[in-house]
Every structure is written in C-alpha cells, then in structure tokens.
C-alpha positions as CSV (number, residue, x, y, z in Angstrom):
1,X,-105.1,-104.4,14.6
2,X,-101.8,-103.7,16.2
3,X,-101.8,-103.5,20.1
4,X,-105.2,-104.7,20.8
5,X,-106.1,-107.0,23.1
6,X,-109.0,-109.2,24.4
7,X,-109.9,-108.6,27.8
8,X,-110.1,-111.2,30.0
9,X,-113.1,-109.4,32.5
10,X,-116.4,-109.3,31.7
11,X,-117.5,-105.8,29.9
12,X,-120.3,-105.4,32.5
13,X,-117.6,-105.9,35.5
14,X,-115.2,-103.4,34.5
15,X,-115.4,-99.6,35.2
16,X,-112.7,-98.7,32.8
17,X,-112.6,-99.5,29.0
18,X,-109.8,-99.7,26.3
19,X,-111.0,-98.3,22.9
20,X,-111.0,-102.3,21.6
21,X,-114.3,-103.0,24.3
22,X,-115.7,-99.3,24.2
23,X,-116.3,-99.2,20.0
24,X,-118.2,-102.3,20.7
25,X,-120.1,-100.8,23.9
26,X,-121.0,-97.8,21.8
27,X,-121.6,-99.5,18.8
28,X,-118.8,-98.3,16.7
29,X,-114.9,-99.3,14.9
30,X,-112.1,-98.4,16.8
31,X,-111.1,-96.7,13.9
32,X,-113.8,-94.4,14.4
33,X,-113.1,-93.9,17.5
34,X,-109.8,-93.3,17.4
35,X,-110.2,-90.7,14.7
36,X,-112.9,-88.3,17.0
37,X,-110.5,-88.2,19.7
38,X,-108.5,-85.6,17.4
39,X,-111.8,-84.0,15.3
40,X,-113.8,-84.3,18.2
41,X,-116.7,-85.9,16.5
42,X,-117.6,-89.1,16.3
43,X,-120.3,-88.6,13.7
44,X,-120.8,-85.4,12.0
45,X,-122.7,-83.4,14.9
46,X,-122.3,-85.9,17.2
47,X,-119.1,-85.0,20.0
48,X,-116.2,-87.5,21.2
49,X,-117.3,-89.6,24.0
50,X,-115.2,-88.5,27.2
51,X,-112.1,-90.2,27.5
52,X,-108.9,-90.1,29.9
53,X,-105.3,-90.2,28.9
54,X,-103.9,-92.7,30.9
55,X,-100.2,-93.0,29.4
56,X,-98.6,-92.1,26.1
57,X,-100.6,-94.8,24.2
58,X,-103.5,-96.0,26.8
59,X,-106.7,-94.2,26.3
60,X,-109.2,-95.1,28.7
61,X,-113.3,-94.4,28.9
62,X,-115.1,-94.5,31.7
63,X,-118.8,-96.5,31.8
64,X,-120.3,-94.6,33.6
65,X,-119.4,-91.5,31.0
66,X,-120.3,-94.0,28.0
67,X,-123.8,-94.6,29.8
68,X,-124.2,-90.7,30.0
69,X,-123.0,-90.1,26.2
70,X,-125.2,-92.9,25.4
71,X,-128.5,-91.3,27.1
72,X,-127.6,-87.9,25.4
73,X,-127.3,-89.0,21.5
74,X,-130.6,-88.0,20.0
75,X,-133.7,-90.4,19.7
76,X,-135.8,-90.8,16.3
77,X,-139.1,-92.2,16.3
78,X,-140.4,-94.0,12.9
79,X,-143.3,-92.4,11.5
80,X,-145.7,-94.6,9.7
81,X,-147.6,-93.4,6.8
C-alpha cells in the first residue's frame, strides 16, 4: 500500500480519519473505498460515506459522519424457519 500510514492516536480519540483507519471503522478495503469516492457507491445501492478533500492527495472522513452513514445502512433480521 503506497502512502499509508499507521496512526499513532487511538481510533476512538480522533475526530478525523484517513481512508487507511476509516475502511477498518466501516468495515471495508481501502480499495473499496477509494473506488466509491469516484462511482459514488460503496456497494451497489449503497452511497459513498461523506468525505472532505483536505489537499490534493489527503482525503479525510469525519466520525461523526461515519457514525451517521453507519446508523443509515439497512438492517436485516434472520428469519428462522
């Protein structure tokens, strides 16, 4: 993976993700999400996460969006026969 980096800070302490910590928030490659950020879908039906620009190659996502996203994505309930 070129350019990615470990953070050092604790995922729960940070406001602000790279896409390295946010694929493994959301449960997700980086690949992934690197690709819905130009088809904007994630998975088919499923939209991009919001995300901020923050420089010609830093993409940044907020928590507090993730959280949101995360609360939105559809729920299924297994039926037993």
């Amino acid at each position: 993976m070129t350019g990615a980096t470990k953070s050092t800070m604790p995922m729960n302490e940070r406001a602000a993700l790279g896409t390295v910590d946010t694929a493994a928030y959301i449960g997700t490659t980086t690949g992934a999400l690197r690709l819905s950020r130009h088809t904007g879908e994630l998975y088919s039906g499923i939209a991009t996460p919001k995300y901020i620009k923050a420089g010609p190659r830093k993409v940044l996502y907020l928590r507090a969006d993730l959280d949101d996203w995360l609360d939105e994505l559809p729920r299924y309930e297994l039926i037993k026969a």
